[in-house]
DSSP file (Angstrom, degrees, kcal/mol; ACC not computed):
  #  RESIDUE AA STRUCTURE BP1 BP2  ACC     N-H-->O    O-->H-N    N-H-->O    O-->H-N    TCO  KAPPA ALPHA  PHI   PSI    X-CA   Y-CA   Z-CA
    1    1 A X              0   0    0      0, 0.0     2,-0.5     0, 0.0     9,-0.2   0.000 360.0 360.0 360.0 122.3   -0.3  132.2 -316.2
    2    2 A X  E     -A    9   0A   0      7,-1.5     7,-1.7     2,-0.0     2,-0.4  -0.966 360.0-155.8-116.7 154.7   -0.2  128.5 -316.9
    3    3 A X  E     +A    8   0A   0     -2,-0.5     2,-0.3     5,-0.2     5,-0.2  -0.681  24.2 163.4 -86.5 128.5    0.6  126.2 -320.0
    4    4 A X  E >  S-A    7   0A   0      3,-2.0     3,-4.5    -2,-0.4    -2,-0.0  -0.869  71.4 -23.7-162.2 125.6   -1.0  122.9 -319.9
    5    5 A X  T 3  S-     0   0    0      1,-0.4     2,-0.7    -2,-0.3     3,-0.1   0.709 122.5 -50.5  42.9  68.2   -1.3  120.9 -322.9
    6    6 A X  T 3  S+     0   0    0      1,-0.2     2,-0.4    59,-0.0    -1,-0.4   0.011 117.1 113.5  78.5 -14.1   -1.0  123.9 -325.7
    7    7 A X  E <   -A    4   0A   0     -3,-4.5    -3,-2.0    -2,-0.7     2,-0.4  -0.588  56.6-161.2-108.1 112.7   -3.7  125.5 -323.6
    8    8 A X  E     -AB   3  64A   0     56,-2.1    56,-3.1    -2,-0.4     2,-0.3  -0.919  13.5-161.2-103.4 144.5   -2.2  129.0 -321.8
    9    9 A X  E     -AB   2  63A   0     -7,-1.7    -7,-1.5    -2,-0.4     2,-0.5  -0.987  12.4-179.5-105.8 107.0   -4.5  130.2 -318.7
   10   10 A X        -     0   0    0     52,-2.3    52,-0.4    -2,-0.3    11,-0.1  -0.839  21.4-129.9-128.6 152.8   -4.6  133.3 -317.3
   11   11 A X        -     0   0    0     -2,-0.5     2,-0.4    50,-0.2    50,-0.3  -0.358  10.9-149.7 -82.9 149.1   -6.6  134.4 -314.5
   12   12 A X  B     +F   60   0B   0     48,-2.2    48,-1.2     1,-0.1    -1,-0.1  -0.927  44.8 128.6-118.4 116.9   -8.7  137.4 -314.5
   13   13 A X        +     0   0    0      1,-0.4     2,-0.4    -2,-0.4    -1,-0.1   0.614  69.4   8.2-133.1 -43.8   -8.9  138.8 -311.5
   14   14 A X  S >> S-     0   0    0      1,-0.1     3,-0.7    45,-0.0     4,-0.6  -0.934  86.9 -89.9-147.5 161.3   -8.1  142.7 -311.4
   15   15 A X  H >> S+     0   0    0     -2,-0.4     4,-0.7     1,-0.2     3,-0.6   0.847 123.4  65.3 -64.4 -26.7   -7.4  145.1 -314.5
   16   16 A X  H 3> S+     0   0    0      1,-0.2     4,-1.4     2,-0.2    -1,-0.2   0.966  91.0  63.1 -31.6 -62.7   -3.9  144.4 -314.5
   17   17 A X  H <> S+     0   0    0     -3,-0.7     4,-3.5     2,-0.2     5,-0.3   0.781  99.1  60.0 -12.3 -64.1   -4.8  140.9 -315.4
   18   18 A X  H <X S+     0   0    0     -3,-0.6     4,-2.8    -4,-0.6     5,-0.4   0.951 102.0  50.1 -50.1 -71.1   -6.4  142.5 -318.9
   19   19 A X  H  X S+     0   0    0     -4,-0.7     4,-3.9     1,-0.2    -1,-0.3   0.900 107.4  52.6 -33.4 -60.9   -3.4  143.8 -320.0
   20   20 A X  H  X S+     0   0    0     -4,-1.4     4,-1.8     2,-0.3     5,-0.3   0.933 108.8  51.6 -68.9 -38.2   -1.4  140.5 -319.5
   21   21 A X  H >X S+     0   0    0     -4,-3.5     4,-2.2    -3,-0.3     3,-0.8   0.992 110.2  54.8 -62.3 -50.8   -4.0  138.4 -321.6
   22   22 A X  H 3X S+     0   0    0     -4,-2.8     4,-1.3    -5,-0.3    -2,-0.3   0.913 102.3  46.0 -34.8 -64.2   -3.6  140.6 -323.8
   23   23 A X  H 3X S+     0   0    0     -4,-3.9     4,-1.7    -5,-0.4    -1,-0.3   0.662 108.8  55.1 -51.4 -32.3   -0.4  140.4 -324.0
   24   24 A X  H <X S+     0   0    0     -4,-1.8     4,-1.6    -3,-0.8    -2,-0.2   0.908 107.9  58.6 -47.3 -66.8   -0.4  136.2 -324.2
   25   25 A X  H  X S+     0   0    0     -4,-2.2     4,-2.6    -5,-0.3     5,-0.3   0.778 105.7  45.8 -57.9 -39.1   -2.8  136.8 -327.2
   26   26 A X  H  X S+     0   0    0     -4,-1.3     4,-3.0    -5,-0.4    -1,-0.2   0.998 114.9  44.1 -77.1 -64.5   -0.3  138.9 -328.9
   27   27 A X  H  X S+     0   0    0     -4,-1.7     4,-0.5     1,-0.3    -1,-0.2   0.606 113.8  48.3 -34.1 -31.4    2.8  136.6 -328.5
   28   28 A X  H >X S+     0   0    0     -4,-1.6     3,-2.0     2,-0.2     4,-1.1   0.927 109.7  55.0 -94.9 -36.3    1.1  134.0 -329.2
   29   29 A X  H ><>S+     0   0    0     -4,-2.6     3,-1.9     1,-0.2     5,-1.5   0.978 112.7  47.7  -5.2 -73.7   -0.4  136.0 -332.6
   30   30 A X  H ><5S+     0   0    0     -4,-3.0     3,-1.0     1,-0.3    -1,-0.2   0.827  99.5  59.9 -56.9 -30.0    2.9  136.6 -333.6
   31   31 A X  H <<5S+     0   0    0     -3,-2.0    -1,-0.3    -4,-0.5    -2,-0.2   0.474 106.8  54.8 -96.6  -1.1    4.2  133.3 -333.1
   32   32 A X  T <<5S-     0   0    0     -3,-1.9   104,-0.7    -4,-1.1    -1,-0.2   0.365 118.9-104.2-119.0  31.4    1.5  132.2 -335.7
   33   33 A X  T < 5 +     0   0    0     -3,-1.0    -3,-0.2    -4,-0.4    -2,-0.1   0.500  59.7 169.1  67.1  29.1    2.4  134.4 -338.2
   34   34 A X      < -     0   0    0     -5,-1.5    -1,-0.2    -8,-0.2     3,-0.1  -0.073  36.9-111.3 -64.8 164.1   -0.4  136.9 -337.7
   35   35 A X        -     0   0    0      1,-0.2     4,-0.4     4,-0.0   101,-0.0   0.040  32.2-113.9 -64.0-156.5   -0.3  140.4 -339.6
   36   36 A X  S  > S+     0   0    0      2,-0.1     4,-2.7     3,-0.1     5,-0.3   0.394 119.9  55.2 -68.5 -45.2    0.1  143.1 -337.4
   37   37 A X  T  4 S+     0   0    0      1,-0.2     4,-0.2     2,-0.2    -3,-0.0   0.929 110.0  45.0 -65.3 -26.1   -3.0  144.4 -338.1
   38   38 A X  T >> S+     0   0    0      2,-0.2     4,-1.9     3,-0.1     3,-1.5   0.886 106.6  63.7 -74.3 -50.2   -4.7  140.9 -337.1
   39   39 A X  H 3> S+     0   0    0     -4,-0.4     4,-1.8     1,-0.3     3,-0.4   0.953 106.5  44.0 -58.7 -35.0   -2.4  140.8 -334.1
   40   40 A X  H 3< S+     0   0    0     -4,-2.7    -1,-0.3     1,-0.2    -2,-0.2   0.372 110.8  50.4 -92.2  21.1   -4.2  143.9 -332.9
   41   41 A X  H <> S+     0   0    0     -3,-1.5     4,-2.4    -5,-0.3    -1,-0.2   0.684 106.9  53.6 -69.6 -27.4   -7.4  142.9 -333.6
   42   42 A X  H  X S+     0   0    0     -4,-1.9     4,-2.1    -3,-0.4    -2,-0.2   0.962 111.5  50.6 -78.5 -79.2   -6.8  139.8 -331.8
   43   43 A X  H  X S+     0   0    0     -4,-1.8     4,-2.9     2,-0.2    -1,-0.2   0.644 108.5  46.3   1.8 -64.2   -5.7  142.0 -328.8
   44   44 A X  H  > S+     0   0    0      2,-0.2     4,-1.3    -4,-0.2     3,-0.4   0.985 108.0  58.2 -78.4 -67.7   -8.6  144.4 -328.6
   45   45 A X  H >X S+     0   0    0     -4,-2.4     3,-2.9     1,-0.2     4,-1.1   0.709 109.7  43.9 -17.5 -76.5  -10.9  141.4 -328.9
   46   46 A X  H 3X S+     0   0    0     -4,-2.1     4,-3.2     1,-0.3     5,-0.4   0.811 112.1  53.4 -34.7 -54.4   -9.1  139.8 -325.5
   47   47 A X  H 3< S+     0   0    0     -4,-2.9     4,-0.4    -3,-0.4    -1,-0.3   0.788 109.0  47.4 -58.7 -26.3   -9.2  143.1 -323.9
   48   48 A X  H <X S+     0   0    0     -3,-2.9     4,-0.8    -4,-1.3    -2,-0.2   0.915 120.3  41.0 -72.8 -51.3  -13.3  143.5 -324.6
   49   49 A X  H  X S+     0   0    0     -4,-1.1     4,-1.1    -5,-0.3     3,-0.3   0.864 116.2  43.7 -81.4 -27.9  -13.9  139.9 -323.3
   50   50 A X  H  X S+     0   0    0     -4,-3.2     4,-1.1     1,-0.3    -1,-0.3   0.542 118.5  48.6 -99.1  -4.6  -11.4  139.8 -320.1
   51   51 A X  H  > S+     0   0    0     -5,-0.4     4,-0.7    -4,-0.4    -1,-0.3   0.684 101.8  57.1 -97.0   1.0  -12.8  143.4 -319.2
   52   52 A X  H  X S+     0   0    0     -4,-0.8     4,-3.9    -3,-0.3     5,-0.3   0.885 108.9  55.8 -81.2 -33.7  -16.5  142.1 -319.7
   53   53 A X  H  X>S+     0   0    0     -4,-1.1     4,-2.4     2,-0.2     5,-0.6   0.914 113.9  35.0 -41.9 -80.6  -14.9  139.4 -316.7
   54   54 A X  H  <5S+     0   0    0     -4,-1.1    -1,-0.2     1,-0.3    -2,-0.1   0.631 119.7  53.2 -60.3 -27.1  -13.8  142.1 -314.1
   55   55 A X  H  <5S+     0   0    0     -4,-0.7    -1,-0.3    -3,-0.2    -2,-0.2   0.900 129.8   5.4 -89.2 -38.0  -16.6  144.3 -314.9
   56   56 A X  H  <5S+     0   0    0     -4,-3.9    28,-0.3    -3,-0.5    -2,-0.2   0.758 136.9  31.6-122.9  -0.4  -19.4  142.2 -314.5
   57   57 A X  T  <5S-     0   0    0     -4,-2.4     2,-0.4    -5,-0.3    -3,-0.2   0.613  79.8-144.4-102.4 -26.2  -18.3  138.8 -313.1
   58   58 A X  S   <S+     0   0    0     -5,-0.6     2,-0.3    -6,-0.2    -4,-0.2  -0.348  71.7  30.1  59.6 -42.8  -15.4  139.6 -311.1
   59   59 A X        +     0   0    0     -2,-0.4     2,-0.4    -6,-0.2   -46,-0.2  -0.814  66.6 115.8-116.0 162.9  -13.3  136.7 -311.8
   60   60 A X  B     -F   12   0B   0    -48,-1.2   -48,-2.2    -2,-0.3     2,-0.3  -0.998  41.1-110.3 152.6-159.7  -12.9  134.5 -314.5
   61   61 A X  E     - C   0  80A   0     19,-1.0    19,-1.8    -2,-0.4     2,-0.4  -0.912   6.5-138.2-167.1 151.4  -10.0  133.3 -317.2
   62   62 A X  E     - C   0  79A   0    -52,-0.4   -52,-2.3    -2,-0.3     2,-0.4  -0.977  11.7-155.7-147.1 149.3   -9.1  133.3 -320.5
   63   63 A X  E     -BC   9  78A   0     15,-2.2    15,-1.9    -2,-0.4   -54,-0.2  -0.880   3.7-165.0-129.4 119.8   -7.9  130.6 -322.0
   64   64 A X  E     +BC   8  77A   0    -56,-3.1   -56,-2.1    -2,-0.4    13,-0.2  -0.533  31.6 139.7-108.1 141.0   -5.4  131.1 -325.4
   65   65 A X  E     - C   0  76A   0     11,-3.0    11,-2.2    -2,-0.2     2,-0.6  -0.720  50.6-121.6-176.8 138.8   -4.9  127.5 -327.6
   66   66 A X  E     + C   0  75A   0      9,-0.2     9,-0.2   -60,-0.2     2,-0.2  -0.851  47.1 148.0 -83.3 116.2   -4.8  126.8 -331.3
   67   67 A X  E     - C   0  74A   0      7,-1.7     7,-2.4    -2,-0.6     2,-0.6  -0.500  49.1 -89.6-143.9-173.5   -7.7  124.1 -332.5
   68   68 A X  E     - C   0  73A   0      5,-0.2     2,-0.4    -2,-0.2     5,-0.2  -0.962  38.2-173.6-125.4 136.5   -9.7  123.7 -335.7
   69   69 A X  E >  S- C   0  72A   0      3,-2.3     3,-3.9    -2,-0.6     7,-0.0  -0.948  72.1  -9.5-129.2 132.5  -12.9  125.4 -336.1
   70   70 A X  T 3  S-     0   0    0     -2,-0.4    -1,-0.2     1,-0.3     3,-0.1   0.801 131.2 -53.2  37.3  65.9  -15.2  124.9 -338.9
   71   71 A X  T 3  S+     0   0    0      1,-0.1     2,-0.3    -3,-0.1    -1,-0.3   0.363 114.6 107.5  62.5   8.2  -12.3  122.8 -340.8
   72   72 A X  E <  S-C   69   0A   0     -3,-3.9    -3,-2.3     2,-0.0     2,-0.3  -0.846  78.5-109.0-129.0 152.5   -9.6  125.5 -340.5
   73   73 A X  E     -C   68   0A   0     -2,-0.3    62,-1.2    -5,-0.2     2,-0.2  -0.555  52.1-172.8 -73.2 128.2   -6.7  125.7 -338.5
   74   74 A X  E     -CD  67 134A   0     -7,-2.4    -7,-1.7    -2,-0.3    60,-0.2  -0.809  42.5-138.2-172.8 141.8   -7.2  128.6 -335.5
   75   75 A X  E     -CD  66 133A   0     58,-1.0    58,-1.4    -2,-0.2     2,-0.5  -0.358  44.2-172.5 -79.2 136.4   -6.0  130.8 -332.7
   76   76 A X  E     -CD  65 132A   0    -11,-2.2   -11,-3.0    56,-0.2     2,-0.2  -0.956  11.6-164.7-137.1 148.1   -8.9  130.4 -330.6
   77   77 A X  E     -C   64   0A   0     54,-1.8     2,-0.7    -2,-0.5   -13,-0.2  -0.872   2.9-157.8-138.6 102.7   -9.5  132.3 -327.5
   78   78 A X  E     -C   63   0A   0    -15,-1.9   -15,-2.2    -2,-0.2    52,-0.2  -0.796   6.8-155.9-116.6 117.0  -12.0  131.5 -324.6
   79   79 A X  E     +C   62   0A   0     -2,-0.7    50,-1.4   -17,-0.2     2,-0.3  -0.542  24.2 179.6 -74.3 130.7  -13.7  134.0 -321.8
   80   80 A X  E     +C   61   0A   0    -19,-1.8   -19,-1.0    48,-0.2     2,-0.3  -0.881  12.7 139.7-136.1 158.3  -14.7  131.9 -318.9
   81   81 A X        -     0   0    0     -2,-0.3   -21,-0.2   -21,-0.3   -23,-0.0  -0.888  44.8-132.0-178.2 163.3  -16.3  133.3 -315.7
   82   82 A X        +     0   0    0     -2,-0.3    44,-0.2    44,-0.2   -22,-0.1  -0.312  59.9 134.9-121.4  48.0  -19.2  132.3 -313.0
   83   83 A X  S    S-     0   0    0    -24,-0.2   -26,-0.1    44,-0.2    43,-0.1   0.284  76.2 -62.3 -69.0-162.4  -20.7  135.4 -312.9
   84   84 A X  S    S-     0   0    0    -28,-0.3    40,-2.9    41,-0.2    41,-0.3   0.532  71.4-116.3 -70.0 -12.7  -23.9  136.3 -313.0
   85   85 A X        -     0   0    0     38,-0.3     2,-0.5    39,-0.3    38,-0.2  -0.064  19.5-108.8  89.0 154.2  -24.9  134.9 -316.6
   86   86 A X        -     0   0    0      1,-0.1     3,-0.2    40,-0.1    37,-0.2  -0.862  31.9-168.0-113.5 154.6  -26.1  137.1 -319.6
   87   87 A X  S    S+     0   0    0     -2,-0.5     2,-0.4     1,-0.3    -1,-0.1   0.888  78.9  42.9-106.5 -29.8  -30.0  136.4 -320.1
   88   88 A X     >  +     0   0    0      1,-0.1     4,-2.3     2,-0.0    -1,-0.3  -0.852  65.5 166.4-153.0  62.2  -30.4  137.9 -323.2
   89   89 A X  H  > S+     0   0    0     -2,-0.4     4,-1.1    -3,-0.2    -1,-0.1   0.834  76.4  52.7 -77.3 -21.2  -27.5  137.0 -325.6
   90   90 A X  H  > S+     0   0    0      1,-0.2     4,-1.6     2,-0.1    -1,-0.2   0.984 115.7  48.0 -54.5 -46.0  -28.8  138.2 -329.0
   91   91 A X  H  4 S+     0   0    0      1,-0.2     6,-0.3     2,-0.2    -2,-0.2   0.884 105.7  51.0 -34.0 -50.8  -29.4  141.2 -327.2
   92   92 A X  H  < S+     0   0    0     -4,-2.3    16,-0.6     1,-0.2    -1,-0.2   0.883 103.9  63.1 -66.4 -18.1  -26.0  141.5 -325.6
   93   93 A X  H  < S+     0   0    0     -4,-1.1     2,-0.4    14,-0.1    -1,-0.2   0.802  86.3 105.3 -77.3 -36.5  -24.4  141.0 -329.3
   94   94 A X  S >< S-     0   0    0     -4,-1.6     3,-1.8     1,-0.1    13,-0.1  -0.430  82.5-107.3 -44.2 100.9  -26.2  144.4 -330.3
   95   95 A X  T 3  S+     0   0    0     -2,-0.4    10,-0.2     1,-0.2     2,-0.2   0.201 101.7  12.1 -24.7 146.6  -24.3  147.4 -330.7
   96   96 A X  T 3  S+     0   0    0      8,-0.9     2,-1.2     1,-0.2    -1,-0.2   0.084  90.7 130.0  66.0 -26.5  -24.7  149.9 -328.0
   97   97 A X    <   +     0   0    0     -3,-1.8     2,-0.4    -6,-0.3    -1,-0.2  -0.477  28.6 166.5 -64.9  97.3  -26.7  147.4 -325.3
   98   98 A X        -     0   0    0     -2,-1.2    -6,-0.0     4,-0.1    -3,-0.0  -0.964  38.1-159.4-125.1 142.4  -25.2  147.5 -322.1
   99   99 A X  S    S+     0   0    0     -2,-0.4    -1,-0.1    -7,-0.0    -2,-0.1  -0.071  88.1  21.7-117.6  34.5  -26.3  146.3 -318.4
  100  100 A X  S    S-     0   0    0      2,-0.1    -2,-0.1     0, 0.0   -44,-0.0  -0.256 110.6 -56.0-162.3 -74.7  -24.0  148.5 -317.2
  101  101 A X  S    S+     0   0    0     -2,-0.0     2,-0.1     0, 0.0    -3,-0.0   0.236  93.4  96.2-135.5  14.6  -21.8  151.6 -317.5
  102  102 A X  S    S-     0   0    0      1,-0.1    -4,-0.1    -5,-0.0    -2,-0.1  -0.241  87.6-106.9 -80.5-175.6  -20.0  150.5 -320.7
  103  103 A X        -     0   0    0     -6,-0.1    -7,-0.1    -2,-0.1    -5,-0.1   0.357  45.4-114.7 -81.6 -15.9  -21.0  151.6 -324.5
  104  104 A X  S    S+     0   0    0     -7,-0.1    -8,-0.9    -9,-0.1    -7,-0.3   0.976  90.5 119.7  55.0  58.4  -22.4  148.2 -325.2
  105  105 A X        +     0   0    0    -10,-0.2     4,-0.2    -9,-0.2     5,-0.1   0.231  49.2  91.5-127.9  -7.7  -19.3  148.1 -327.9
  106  106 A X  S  > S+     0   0    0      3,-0.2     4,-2.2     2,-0.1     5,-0.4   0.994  94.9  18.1 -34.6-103.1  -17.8  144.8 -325.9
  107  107 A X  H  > S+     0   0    0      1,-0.2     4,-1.6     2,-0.2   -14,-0.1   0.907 124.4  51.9 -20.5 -79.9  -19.3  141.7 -327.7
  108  108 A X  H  > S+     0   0    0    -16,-0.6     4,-2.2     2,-0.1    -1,-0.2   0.864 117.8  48.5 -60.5 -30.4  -20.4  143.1 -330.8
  109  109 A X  H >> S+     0   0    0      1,-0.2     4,-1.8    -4,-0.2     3,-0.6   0.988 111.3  42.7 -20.3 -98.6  -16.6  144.5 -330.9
  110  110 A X  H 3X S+     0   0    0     -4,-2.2     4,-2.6     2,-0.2    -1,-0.2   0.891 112.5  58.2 -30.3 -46.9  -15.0  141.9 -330.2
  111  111 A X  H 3< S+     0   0    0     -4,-1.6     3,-0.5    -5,-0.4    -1,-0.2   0.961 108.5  48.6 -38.0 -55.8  -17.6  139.8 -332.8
  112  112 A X  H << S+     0   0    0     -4,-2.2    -1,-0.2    -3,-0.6    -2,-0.2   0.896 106.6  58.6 -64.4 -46.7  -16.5  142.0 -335.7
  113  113 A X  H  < S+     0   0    0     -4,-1.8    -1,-0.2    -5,-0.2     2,-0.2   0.528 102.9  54.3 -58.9 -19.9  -12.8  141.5 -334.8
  114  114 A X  S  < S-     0   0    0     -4,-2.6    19,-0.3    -3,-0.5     3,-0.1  -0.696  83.7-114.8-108.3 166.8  -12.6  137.6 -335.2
  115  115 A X  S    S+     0   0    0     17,-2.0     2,-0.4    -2,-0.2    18,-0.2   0.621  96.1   6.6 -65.5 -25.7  -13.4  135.2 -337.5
  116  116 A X  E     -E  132   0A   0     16,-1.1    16,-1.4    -5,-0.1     2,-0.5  -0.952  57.4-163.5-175.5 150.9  -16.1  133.8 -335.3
  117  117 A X  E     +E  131   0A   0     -2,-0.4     2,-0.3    14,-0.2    14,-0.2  -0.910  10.4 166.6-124.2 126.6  -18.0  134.3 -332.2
  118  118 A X  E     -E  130   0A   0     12,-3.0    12,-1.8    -2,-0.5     2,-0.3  -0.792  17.8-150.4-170.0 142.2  -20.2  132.2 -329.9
  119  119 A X  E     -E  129   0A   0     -2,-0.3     2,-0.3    10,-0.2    10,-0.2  -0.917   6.1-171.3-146.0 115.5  -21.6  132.8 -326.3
  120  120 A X  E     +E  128   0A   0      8,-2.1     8,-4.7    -2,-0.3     2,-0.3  -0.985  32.1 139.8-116.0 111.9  -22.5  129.9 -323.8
  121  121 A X  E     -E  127   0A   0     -2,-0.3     2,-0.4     6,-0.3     6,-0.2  -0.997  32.6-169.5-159.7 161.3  -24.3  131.3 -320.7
  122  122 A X  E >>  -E  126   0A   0      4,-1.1     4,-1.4    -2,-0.3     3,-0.7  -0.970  41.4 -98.6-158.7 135.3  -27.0  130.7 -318.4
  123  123 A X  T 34 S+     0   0    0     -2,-0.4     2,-0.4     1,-0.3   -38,-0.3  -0.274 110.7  11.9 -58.7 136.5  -28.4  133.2 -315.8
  124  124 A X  T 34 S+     0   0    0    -40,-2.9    -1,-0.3     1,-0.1   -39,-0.3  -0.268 118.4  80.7 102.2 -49.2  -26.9  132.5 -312.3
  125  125 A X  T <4 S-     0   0    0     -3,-0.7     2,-0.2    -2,-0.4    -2,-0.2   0.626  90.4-121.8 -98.0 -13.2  -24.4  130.3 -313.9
  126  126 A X  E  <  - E   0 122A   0     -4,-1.4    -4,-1.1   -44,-0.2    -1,-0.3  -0.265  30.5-109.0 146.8-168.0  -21.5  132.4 -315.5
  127  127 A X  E     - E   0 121A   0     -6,-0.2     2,-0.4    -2,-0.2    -6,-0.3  -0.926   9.1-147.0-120.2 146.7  -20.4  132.3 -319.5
  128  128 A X  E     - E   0 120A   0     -8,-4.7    -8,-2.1    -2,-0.2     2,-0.3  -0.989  12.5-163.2-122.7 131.9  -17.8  131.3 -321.8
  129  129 A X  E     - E   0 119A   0    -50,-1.4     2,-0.3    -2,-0.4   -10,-0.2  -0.722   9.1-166.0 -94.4 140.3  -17.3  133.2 -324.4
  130  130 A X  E     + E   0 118A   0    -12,-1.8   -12,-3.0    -2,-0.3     2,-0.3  -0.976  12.8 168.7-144.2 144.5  -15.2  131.5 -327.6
  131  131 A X  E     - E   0 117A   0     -2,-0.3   -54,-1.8   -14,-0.2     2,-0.3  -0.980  11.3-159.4-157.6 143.0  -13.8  133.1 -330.2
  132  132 A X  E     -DE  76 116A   0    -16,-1.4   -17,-2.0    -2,-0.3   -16,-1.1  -0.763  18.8-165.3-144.0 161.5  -11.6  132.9 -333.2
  133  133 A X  E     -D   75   0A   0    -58,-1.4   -58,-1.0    -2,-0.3     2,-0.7  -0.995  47.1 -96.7-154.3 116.2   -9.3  134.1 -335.9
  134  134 A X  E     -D   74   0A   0     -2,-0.4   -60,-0.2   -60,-0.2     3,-0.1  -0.282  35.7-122.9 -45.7 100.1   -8.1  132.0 -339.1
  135  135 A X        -     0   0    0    -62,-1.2     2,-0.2    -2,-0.7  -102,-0.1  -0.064  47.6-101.6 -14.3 150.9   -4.5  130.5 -338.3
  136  136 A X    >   -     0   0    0   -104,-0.7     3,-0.7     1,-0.2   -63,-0.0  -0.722  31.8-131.1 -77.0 156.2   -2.8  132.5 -341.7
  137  137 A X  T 3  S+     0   0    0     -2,-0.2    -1,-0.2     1,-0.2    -2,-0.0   0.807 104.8  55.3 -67.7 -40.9   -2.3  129.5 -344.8
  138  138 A X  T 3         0   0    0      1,-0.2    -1,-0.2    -3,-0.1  -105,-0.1   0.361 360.0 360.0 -99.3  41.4    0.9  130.5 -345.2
  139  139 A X    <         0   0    0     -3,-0.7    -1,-0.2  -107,-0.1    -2,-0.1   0.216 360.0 360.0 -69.8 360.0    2.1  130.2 -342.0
């Protein structure tokens, strides 16, 4: 895992990996006054996005950092990889749609679980996934 400039890394490499973003996500949740019940949403998200990395990219990052989104303060969390690309991202965003041995419950999961969602990807050329959760106001 590295820290650089507010920004925590850690690479996703093997399913161990999932668990420890995960775990990043939480701590750092917690340290921003999230509910519990936001810190495990927060959680599951991370786990959906850094196991769509090992399952269909192989490699990849996620990268944990608090920024402003749409004019609000937020813990924002971003799936990076250079996989194979999604071709079809309204599609992949559909419950149940999978192009492989999952549930197709990944994305749209993850969607429903943040505050905001949005998928940058180009066949051949991997994706980054970003995604985000309102900082609390009285935090």
């Amino acid at each position: 895992m590295i820290v650089a400039a507010e920004v925590m890394v850690i690479a996703v490499k093997v399913s161990n990996d999932i668990v420890t973003a995960r775990q990043a996500g939480l701590e750092l949740a917690s340290t921003l006054g999230f509910s519990l019940s936001d810190r495990t949403m927060i959680a599951t998200a991370i786990s959906e996005v850094a196991r769509n990395i090992t399952s269909y990219a192989g490699t990849g990052e996620i990268r944990l950092s608090v920024g402003e989104r749409e004019g609000r303060r937020a813990m924002v969390v971003q799936a990076q990889d250079q996989g194979p690309g999604i071709i079809d991202i309204d599609r992949a965003l559909e419950d149940g749609y999978s192009t492989g041995r999952g549930l197709g419950l990944g994305l749209p999961g993850a969607r429903r679980l943040m505050d905001g969602l949005s998928i940058t990807s180009q066949p051949g050329q991997g994706t980054l996934v970003e995604m985000w959760k309102w900082v609390p106001r009285d935090a």
